[in-house]
C-alpha positions as CSV (number, residue, x, y, z in Angstrom):
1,X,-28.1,-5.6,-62.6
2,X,-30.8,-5.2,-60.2
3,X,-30.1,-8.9,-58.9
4,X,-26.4,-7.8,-58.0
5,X,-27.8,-5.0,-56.2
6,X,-30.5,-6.5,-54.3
7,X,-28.1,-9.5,-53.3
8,X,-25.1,-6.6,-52.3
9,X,-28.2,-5.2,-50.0
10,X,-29.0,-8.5,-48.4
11,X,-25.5,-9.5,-48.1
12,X,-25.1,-5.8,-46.1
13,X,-28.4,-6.9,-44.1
14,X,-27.8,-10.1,-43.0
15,X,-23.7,-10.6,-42.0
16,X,-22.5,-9.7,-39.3
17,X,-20.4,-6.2,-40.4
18,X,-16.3,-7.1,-40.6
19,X,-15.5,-4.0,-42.0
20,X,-14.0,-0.5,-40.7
21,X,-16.5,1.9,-41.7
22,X,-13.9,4.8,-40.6
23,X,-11.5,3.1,-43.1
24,X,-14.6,3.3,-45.6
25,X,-15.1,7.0,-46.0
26,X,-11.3,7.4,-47.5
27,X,-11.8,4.3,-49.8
28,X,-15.2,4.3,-51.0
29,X,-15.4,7.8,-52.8
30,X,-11.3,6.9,-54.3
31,X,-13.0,3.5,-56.0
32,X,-16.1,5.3,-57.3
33,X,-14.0,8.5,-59.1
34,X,-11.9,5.1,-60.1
35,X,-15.0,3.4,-61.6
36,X,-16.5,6.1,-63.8
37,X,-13.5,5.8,-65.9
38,X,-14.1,2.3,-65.9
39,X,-17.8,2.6,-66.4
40,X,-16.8,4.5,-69.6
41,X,-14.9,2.4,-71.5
42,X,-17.1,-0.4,-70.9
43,X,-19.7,1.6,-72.7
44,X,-22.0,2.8,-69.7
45,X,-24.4,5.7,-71.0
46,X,-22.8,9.0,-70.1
47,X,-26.3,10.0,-68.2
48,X,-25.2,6.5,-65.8
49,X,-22.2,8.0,-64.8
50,X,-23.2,11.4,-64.5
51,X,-25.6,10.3,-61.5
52,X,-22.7,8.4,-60.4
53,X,-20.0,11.8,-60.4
54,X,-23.1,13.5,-59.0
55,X,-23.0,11.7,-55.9
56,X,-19.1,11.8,-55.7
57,X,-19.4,15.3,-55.8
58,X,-21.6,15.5,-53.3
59,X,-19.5,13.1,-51.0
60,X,-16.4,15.3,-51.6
61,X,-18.6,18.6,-50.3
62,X,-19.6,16.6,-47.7
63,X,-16.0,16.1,-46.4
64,X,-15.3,19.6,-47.5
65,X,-17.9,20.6,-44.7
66,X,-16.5,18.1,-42.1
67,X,-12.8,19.4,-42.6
68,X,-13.8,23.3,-42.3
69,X,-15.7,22.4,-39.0
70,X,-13.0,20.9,-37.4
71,X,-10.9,23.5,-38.2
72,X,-13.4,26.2,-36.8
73,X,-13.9,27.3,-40.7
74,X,-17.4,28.4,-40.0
75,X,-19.9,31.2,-41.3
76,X,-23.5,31.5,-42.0
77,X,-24.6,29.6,-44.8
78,X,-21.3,27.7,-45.1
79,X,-22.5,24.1,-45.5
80,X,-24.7,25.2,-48.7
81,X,-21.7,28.0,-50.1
82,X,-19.4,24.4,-49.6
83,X,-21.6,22.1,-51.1
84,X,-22.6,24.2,-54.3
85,X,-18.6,24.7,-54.9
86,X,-18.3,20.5,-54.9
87,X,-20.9,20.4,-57.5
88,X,-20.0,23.0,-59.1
89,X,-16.9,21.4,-60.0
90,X,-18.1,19.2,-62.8
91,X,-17.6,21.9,-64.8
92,X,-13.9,21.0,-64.8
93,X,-15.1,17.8,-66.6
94,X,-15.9,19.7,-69.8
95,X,-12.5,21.0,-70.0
96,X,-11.2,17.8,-71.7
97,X,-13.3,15.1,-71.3
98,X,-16.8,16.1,-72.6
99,X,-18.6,18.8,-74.7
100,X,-21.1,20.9,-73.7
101,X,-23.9,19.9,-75.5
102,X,-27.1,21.3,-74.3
103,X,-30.8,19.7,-75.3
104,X,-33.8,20.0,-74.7
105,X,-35.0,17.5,-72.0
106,X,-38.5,17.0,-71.1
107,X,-39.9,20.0,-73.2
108,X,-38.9,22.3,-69.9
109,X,-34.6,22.0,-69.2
110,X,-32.4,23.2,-72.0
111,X,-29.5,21.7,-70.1
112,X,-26.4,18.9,-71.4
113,X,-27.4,15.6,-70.4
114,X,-24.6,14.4,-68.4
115,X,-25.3,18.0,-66.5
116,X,-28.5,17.1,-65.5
117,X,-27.5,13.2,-64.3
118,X,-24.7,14.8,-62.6
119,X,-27.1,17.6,-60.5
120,X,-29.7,14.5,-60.1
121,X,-27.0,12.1,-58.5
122,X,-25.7,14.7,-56.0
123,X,-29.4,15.8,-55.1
124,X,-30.5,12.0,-54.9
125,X,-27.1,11.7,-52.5
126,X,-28.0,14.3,-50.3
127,X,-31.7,13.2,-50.7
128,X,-30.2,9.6,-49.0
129,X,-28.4,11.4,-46.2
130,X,-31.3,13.1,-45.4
131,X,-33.6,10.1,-45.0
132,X,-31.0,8.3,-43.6
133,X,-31.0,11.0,-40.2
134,X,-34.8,11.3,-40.6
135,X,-34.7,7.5,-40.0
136,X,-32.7,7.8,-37.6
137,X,-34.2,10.4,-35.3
138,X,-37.5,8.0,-35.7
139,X,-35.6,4.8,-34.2
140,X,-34.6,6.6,-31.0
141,X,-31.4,8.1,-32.5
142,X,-29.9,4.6,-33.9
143,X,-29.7,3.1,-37.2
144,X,-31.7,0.0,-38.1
145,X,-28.7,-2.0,-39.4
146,X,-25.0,-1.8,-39.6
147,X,-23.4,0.2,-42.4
148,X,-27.5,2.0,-42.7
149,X,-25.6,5.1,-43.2
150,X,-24.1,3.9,-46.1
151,X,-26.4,1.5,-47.8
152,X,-29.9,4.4,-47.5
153,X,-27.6,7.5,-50.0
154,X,-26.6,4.7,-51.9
155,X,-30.0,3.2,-52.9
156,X,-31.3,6.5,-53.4
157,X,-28.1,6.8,-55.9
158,X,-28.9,3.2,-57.5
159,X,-32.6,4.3,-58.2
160,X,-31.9,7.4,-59.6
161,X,-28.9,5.3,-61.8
162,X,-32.0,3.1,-62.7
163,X,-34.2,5.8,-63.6
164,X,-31.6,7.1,-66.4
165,X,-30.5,3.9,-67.7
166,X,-33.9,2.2,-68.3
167,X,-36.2,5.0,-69.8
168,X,-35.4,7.3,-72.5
169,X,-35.9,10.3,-70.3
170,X,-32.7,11.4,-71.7
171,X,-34.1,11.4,-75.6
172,X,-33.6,14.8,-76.5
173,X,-33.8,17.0,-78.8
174,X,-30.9,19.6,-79.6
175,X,-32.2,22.7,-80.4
176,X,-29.9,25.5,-82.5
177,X,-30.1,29.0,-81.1
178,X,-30.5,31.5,-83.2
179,X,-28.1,34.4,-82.2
C-alpha cells in the first residue's frame, strides 16, 4: 500500500501535468464518496474510511464556503459556522448505515470509532490545506510542483489513513453506562 502511494506521488512529481485541475475539484470528491462504498465491501476497517469521509466532508465545506462567497453569502464567523455544518453531517451516516457505538479510546474519548476517524480525516484535510498555503507564502506565493495543492491535504489524509490502519489505536473498550 505504501508502495502505490509513494509511486502515485512520484508519478504527480515527475510528469509533466496533463490534467484540468478545474475539471478535478467536481470529479475528485464524486470518486472518493464513490470509493467508501467500495472500500466497504472490500472489507476496509470502518476507522479507514472514516478518515477517508472525514476529508470529504471537509472538501464539501470547503466548496460550501467558496459557493456562499461568490454569492456575497457572508457574515462573521461564516467559514467555521460552514465548515462545522459539513462535518457535522456524518451524523446522517448513522441513520442507516452504522450504529452508534461509543468506546472508550485511549483511556480519555468515550466517542464511536468511525466518529473519531471521521473528525481526524477532516482535521488532517484542513491540517493539509493549511500547510499547503503556509508553503506557499514561503516560496514567494507559488507552489513547488504542479497539482501541490492537491497532493500536500492528501498526504496529510494518507498518513492519518496509515495511522488507523496499522496500530491498534482503535482497540477499545466499550463501557456500559449505568443510568
Amino acid at each position: 500500500m505504501i508502495r502505490f502511494f509513494l509511486g502515485l506521488l512520484g508519478a504527480f512529481i515527475t510528469k509533466h501535468a496533463m490534467a484540468n485541475p478545474a475539471a478535478c475539484t467536481a470529479v475528485c470528491p464524486v470518486l472518493l464518496g464513490a470509493s467508501l462504498g467500495i472500500a466497504r465491501q472490500l472489507g476496509v476497517k470502518d476507522e479507514v474510511v472514516g478518515v477517508l469521509f472525514g476529508a470529504f466532508l471537509a472538501v464539501i465545506g470547503y466548496w460550501l464556503i467558496r459557493f456562499c462567497e461568490k454569492r456575497k453569502w457572508t457574515f462573521p464567523g461564516s467559514n467555521f459556522i460552514l465548515m462545522l455544518l459539513s462535518i457535522a453531517s456524518v451524523g446522517f451516516v448513522y441513520t442507516n448505515t452504522l450504529t452508534y457505538k461509543p468506546m472508550l479510546h485511549w483511556h480519555l474519548l468515550y466517542i464511536d470509532s468511525f466518529l473519531l476517524a471521521t473528525l481526524c480525516g477532516a482535521a488532517a484535510h484542513i491540517a493539509g490545506v493549511h500547510l499547503y498555503a503556509w508553503l506557499k507564502k514561503k516560496n514567494g506565493g507559488h507552489a513547488h510542483f504542479p497539482f501541490e495543492k492537491v497532493v500536500v491535504p492528501l498526504l496529510c489524509d494518507i498518513l492519518v489513513c496509515y495511522v488507523f490502519w496499522g496500530t491498534d489505536l482503535c482497540a477499545c473498550k466499550e463501557i456500559e453506562i449505568l443510568g
